[in-house]
N, C-alpha and C positions, 0 to 999 in steps of 0.2 A: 648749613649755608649753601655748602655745592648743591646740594639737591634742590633746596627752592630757586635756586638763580638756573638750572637746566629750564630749558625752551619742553612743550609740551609735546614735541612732535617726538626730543630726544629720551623725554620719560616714557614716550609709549614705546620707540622702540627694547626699551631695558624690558618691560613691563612683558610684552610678547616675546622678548628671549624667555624669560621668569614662567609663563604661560605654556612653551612648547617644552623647558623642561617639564614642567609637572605634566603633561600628555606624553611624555617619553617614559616617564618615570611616575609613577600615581602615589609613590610612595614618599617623597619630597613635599606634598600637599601640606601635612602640618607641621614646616619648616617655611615654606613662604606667604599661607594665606595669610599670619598674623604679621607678617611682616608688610604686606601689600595691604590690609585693612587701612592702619593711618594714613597712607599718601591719597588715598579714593575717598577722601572725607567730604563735604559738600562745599570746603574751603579751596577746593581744586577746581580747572579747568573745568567745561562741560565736557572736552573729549576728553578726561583721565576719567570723570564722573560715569559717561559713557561705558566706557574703557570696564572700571570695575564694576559697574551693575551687571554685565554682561558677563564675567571673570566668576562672579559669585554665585549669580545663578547657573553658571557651568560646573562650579563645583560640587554643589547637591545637589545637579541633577544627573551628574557621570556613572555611567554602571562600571567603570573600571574603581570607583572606590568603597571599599566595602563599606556596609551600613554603622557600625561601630565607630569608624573611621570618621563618618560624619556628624554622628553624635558628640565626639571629641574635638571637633572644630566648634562646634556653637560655642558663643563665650558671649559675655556683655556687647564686647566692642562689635562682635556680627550683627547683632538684634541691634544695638544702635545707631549702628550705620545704615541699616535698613528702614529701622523708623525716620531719621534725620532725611533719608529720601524722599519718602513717603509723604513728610510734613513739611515739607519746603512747598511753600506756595510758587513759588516760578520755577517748576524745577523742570527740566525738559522731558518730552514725552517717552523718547526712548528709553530713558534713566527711569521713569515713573513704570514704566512696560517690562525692564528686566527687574527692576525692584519687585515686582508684584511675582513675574515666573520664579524668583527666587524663593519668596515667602513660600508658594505654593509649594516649592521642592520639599524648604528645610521645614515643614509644619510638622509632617510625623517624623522628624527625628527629636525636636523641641517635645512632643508631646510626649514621646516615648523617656526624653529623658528628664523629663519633670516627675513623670510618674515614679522612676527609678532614683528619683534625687526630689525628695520634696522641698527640700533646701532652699531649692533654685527659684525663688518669689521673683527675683526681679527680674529676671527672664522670660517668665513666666508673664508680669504684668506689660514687659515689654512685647510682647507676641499678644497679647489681647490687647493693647492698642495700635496695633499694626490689622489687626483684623479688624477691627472697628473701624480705621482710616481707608479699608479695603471695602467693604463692605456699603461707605457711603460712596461711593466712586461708582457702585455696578450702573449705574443708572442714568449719571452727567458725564461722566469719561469720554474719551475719544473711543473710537471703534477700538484701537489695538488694545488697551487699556481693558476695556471692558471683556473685551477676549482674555485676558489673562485674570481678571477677577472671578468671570466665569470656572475657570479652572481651580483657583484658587477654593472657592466656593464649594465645588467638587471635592475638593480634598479635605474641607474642613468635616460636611459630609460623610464623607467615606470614613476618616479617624474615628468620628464619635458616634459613631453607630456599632453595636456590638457585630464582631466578626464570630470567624471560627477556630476553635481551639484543637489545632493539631495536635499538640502534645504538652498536659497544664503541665508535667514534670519539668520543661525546658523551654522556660518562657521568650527566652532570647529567642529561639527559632519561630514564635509565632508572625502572624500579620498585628501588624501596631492598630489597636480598635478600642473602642473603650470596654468591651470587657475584658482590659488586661488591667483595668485602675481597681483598687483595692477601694471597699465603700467608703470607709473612714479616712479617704486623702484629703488632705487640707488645704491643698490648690485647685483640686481636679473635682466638688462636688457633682455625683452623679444624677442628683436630679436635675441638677439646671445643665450640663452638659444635652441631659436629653432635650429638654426643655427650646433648647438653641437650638440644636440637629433640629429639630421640628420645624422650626421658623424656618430656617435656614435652607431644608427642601422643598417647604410651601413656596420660598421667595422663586428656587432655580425654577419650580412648576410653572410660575404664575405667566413666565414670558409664554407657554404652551397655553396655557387656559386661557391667557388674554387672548390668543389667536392671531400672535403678530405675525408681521409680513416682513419683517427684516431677514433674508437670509444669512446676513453677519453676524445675528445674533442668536436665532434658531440652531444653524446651524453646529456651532461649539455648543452649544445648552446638548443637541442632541448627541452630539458625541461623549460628554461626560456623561449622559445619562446612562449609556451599555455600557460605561465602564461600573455602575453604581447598580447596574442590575444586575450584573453578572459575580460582583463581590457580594454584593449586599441583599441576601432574598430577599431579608425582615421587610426591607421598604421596595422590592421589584414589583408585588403587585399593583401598591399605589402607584408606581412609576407609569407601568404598561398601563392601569385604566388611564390615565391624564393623556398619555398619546397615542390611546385609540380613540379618545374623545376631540381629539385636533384635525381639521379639517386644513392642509397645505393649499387646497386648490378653492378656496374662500375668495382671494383676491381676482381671482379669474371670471373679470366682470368685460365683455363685450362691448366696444371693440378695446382688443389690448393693443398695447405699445406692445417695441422690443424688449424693454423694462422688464415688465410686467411678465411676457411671457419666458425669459430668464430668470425671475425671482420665484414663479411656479414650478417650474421645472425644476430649480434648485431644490425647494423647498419639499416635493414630493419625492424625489430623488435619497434625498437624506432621512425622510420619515421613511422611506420603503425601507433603505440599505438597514436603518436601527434594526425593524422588526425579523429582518430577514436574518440580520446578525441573531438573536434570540432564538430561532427556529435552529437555524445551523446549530446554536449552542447546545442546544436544551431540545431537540424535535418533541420529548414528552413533557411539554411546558403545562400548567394545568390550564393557563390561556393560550392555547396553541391553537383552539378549534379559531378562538375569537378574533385572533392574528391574521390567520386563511383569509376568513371573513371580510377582516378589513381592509388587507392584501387586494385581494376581488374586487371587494367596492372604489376601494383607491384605482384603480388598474380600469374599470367599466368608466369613471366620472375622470380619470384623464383621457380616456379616448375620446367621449363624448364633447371633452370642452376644445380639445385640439382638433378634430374633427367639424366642428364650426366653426371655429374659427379659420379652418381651410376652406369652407363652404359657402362665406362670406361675399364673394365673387358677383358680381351682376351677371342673373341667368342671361342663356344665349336667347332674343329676340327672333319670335318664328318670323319665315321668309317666306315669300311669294314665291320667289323663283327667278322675278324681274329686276328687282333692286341686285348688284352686284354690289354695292359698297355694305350692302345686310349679311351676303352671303355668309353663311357658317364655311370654316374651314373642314376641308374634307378630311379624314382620314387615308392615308397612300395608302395602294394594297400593302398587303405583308411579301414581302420579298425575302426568299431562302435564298441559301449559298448554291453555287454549284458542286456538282457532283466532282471529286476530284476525276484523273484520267486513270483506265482499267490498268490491272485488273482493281474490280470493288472486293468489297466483306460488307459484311451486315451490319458490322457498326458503321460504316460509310455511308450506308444506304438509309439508314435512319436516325443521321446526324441531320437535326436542323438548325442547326446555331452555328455559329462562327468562333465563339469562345473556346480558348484551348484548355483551359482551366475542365471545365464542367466534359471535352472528348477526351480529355486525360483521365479521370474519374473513373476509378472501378468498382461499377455498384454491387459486385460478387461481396464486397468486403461489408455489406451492410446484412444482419441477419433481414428473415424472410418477413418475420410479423413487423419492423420496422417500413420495410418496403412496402409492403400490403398497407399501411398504416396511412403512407404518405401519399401511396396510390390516391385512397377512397376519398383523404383528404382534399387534394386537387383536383379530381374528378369533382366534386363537390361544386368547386370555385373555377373551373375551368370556364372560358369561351366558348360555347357550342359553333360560332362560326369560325374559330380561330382553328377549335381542332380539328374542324371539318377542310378546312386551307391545308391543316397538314396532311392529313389524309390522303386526299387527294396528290398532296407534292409527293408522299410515298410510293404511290399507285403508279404514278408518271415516270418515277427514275427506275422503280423495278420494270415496268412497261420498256424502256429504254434499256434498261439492260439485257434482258431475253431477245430486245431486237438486234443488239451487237453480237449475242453468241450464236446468233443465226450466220450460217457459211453464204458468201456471197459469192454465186455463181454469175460470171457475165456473157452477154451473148455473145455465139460465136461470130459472128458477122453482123455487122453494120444495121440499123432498125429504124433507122431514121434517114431523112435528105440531109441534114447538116454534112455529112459524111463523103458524100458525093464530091466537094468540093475537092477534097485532098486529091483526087484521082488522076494517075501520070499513066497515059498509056505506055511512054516510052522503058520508064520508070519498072512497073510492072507487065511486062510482057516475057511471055514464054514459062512453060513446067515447071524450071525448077526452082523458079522465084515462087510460081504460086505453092507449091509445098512449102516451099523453106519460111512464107509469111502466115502460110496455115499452121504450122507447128512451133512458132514463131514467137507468133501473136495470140493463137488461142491457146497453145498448149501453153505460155506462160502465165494467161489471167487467171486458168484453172486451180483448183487448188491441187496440186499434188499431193498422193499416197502418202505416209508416214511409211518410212523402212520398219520393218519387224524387229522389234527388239529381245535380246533374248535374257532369263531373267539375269538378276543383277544381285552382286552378295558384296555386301561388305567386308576386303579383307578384315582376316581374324586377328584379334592386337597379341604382341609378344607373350608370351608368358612371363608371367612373376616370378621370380627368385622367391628363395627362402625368408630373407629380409625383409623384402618387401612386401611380400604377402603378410610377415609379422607388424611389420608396422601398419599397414591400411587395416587390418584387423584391429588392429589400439586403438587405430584411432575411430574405427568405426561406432567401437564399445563404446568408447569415454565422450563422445557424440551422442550416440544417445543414450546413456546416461545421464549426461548434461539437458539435454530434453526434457527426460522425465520429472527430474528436481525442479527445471524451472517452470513447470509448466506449474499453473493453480487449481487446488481443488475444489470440485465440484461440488457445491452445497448440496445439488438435491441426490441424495446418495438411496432416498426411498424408493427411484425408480429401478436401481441397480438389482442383476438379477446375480445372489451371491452363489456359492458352492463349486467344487470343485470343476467343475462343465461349463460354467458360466463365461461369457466372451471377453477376453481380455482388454479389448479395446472398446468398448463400451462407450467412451467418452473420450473428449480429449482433456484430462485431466491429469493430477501426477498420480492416481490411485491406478486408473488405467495403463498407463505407460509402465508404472514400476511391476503390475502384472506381468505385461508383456516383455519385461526384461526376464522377470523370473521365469517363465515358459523357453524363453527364447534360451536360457540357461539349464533348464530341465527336461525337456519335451521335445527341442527341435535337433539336437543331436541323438535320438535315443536310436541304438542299433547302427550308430557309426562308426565305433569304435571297435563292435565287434568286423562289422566287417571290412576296414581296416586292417584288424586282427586276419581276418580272413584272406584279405590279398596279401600279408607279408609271408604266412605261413601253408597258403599254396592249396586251402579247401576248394570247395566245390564254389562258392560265391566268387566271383572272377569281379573285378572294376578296370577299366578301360582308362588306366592311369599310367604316367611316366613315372619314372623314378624319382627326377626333379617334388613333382606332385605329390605324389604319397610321401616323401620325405616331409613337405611341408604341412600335409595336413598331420603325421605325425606328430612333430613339433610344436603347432599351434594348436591351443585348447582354447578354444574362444568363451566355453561352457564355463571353467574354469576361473577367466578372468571374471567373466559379469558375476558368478559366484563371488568372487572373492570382493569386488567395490560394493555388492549387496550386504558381505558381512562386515568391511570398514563403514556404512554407509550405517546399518543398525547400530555399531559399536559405540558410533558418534553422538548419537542422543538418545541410550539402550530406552530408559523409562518411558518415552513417548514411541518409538519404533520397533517397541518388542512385536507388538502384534505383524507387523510388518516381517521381521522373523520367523513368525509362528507360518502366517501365510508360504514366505518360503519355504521352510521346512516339510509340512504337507506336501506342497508341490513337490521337492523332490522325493520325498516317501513314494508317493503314487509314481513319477516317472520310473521309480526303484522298481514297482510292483509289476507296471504295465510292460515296463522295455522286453523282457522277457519272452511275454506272451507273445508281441509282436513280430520281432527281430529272432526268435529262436531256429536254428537251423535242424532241432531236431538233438542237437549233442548236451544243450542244458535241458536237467531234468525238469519239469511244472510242475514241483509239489508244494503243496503249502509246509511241510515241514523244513521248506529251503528257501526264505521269500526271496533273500537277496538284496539288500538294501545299500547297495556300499556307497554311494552317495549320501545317502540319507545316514549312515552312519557316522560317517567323517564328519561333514558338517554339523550336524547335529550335537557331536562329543566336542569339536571345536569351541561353537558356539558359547556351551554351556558349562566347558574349563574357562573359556576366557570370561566368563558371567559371574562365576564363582565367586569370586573375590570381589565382588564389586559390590554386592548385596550387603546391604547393613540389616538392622532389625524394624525398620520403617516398610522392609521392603514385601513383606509378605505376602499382600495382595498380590502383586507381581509376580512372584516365585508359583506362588498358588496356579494364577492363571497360564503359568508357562508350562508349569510339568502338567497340568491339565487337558491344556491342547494340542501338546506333543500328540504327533499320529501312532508313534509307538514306543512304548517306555521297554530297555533294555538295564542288564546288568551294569554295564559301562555309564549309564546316566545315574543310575541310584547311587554311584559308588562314588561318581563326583559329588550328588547330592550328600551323602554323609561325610564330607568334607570340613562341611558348616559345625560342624560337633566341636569343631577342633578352636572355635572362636567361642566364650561364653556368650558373647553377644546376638549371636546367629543361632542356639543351640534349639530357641521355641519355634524361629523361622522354618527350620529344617523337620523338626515334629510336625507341624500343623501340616506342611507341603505330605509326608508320609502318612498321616493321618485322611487326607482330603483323597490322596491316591487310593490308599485300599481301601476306602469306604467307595467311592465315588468310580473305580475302574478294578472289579472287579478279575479283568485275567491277569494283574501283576499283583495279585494280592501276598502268592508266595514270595515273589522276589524282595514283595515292602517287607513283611516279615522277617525273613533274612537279614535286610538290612540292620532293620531296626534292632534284630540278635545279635550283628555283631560291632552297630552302636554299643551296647551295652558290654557286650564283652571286650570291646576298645577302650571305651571312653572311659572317665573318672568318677567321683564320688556324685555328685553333682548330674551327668549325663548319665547315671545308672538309677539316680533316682528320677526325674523323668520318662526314661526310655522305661523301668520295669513296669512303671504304672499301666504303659498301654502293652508292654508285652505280657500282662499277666490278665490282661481284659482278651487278647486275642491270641494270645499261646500260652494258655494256663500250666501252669505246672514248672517251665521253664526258667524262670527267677530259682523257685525251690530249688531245683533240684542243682542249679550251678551255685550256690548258696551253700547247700550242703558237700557238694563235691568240693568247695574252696575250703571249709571248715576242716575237710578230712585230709587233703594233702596240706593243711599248716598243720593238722595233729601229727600227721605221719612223719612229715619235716622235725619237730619240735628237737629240742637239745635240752640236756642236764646242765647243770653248774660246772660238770667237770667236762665237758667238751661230747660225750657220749647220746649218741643220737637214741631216737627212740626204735627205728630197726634194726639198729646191731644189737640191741636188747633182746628185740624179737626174732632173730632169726638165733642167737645163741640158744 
């Protein structure tokens, strides 16, 4: 009783508390829809009626509530309340307009859970005459009405037409379509479902094929239709022929209203954006050439028809010359800016516009074939008298400027009668007036000499402290570093000229940059260090350094750092940046090899039996302990390719590499990489062997059957004979029952 004697204004405000909890809270939804279904019945105000069509269709249409969520809300009294909307013959249009957005929402989750609940007949029959009551509306409805059948229409559509089966194991996770209904359902027969889908997108077609001119009604048709192409191949081709067969600029009949030439441009507007939408989606569409095509012709027949109809104009009536009330209007010459005041620059001088936008502009930022592009293009379509105007205005202000850098000498004396008048004999009389007016007046108009100046040097700035020099160094690295990462790589990588000699900066790319780190880390300190070495300990190489100075350069290893963000920077995503690795490795190899030859003062010997690599060693045995463990048995490719492109394989690397023996998992990875070595690099083939001996003499039952296989293909004899040697130290070992060994035996 309280509730029906409340005023309607005080039931909406409860109603919109009820409303913003469930938007606070999405999880409250199946605790007040079925509570707010009876008060929104059609026995209610229009504004509560209002009120809940709008309520309803917010709630299956929310992405804050999961789909399950909303299949647990359909109940009878939903579908009731909806059809009792539907079927009210005076029922207000707003209420008939969210009635229908609503249907549209809850359609695949009704359809989805019929097929899961075949039970559900009367639900079911109530959703088939709400679509039948929708269906007769597309056609006599009000605009907004009719917009929302449209969609409705769409959706019915899109349900029952077969979609795609991402995963038939978990059907809950697919899109709700009709190939998720099982043949033999007893609500859902699949012939006539199709049978309907047929009708049903001949009917949305037919507003295109008729060739209407309503943009209110075109345009929602066209927007469902990219949403029905782009889910639904099965029917995108029929879609695309029906609206490359529609002509938008059909109505465009001479002379138009303002109507007319708004419901064209609407109308062409929304068929282009469709088609363009599909190219974007799909550029390899199999109708992609026919699209262009009609793209083109659509784009030539709107210029054409908007283009007359600008043209439409009463031509200008030729003159005599005599009639002034005939006369044609003239054209004013073309008027430039002035020139600002000196000094100029060249952008000054052949600025012709007044626009600050367009003298702001720096055309450096546009590449070259762009520029050239837009040249030929304007030259094309330029004014040959206009440019000739400019031309000309150039010719005049450089003409004017060469005349201002000319020195103006004036005469010494008077050249003219005007002059005459000033003349005071009293005034000017006697010597030494006349020098002091000769030196006066002419040595002032003259231009005077410039004093000699003598050169000029920039005091030298403080020197850096040790700190400081440390940090501008940090930050210099970690600068560009940061460069290099963010720079993007270059696709065309075919014109790149690779190998050891090859220019680090090549491009401005991150392939190039991370080069030139690695150089900058390998190559540009090489022979510093030594002579460094050389000024602390007082050789023949002398450097011109403070103590301040060498102290700092001491301390700071610049080489070091960029080394060291090189090996966090691979470590970071090893499987994709190993070669990146590999590249620096080399590089310090060769810096290893060359610094020598360069930088030698004569006291290191140059033999190849001493190459010297202690860079290349460090890093390298770093590298590939911190690698170690990280290799699974997936990894092999990798492993292969690493110990491959090493510049040079040592003891120290094979011995990390026999590491992997010690994991059963790793134990074929580690073969194959020994295997590819001494087949494939020939001068470590002892060291593999080695290894691989004392695999076998390490490892276990398991790693000794393995490893003898290839030690007995490439060091024959060697299994036997340790085989036999183990056989003989347990016979020699062996013991009696009574504790009595077998060499106290023998030696008594």
């Amino acid at each position: 009783m309280a509730a029906s004697e409340q005023s309607p204004a005080e039931m909406l405000g409860q109603l919109e508390q009820a409303r913003k909890l469930c938007l606070a809270d999405p999880s409250v939804y199946n605790q007040i829809v079925p509570g707010i279904v009876p008060i929104i019945q059609t026995a209610a105000s229009v504004e509560i009626r209002r009120w809940g069509a709008d309520f309803v269709a917010e709630v299956f249409a929310t992405p804050a509530l999961p789909g399950h969520q909303k299949e647990q809300l359909i109940s009878d009294k939903v579908m009731e309340l909806l059809r009792a909307m539907l079927e009210m013959p005076t029922e207000d249009v707003a209420v008939v307009k969210s009635a229908v957005q609503a249907c549209a929402s809850i359609y695949p989750y009704v359809f989805r859970r019929v097929i899961s609940h075949p039970d559900l007949a009367l639900v079911w029959r109530d959703m088939t005459t709400i679509k039948i009551n929708i269906l007769q509306r597309l056609d006599v409805a009000p605009v907004p009405i009719r917009v929302c059948c449209i969609k409705f229409l769409q959706k019915v559509v899109q349900i029952q037409t077969p979609g795609q089966i991402a995963d038939p194991r978990r059907p809950e996770h697919n899109e709700t379509s009709l190939a998720l209904v099982p043949r033999n359902h007893p609500l859902l027969p699949l012939a006539n479902l199709e049978a309907e889908t047929s009708g049903l997108l001949d009917r949305l077609l037919s507003v295109i094929q008729e060739n209407s001119t309503d943009p209110l009604v075109i345009d929602p048709t066209m927007n469902c239709l990219a949403v029905l192409i782009r889910t639904r191949p099965t029917i995108s081709n029929k879609i695309l022929a029906t609206v490359l067969n529609y002509n938008p600029l059909k109505s465009a009949i001479h002379p138009m209203t303002l109507r007319t030439v708004i419901t064209v441009r609407s109308l062409e507007r929304t068929t282009r954006a469709l088609l363009r939408f599909i190219i974007r989606w799909n550029p390899h569409h199999p109708m992609a050439p026919k699209i262009d095509a009609y793209l083109q012709r659509l784009q030539a027949s709107k210029t054409a028809v908007f283009q007359g109809a600008q043209n439409l104009k009463r031509p200008a009536e030729p003159t005599d010359g005599l009639d002034d009330a005939k006369r044609q209007r003239l054209q004013p010459p073309r008027r430039f800016p002035p020139m600002p005041p000196p000094p100029h620059s060249f952008a000054q001088l052949f600025t012709l516009t007044e626009d600050a936008s367009l003298t702001q502009f720096d055309v450096k930022v546009l590449p070259e074939e762009m520029v050239s592009m837009i040249s030929s293009a304007l030259m094309q379509h330029i004014d040959s008298k206009s440019l000739d105007e400019a031309i000309e205005e150039v010719r005049q202000r450089y003409q004017m400027v060469q005349d201002a850098a000319k020195p103006v000498i004036p005469a010494a004396f008077p050249t003219s009668g005007d002059d005459d008048d000033d003349y005071d004999p009293e005034l000017l009389s006697g010597p030494e007036h006349a020098a002091t007016s000769i030196s006066q007046g002419v040595g002032a108009d003259l231009p005077q000499p410039m004093p000699e100046l003598g050169p000029f040097e920039l005091p030298k700035p403080p020197p850096l402290s040790s700190a400081e020099l440390a940090v501008l160094s940090e930050q210099t690295v970690a600068h560009v570093f940061e460069t290099a990462l963010s720079s993007e790589r270059n696709l065309s990588v075919s014109n790149q000229k690779l190998g050891i000699n090859r220019l680090a900066a090549s491009a401005n790319d991150k392939d190039s940059w991370l080069t030139l780190m690695i150089r900058l880390a390998t190559r540009a300190p090489a022979g510093l260090e030594m002579l460094v070495q050389s000024q602390t300990n007082g050789d023949m190489l002398k450097l011109e350094l403070d103590d301040s100075q060498l102290a700092s350069l001491q301390q700071i290893n610049v080489p070091n750092r960029i080394r060291q963000l090189l090996f966090d920077y691979v470590l970071d995503d090893w499987h994709h940046r190993l070669p990146l690795g590999i590249t620096w490795l080399t590089e310090e190899w060769y810096a290893d090899k060359i610094e020598p030859l360069a930088f030698s003062n004569g006291d290191v010997p140059m033999t190849k039996a001493d190459p010297r690599t202690p860079n290349y060693d460090y890093w390298s045995a770093l590298l590939f302990d911190t690698l170690i463990p990280r290799f699974d048995a997936n990894d092999h490719k990798i492993l292969i390719r690493f110990v491959s492109e090493l510049p040079s394989i040592n003891r120290g690397i094979l011995s990390q590499l026999k590491t992997l023996t010690r994991d059963p998992a790793t134990v074929k990875i580690c073969m194959m990489a020994l295997q590819y070595l001494y087949l494939m690099r020939p001068p470590v083939r002892e060291m593999v062997i080695d290894t691989m001996q004392e695999i076998w003499e390490d490892g276990d039952n398991e790693v000794k059957n393995t490893s003898g296989k290839i030690l007995k293909k490439w060091r024959p004899g060697f299994v036997d004979r340790a085989v036999e040697k183990t056989k003989e130290e347990a016979e020699s070992t062996r013991t009696f029952p009574n504790g009595v060994k077998v060499e106290q035996i023998a030696s008594e």
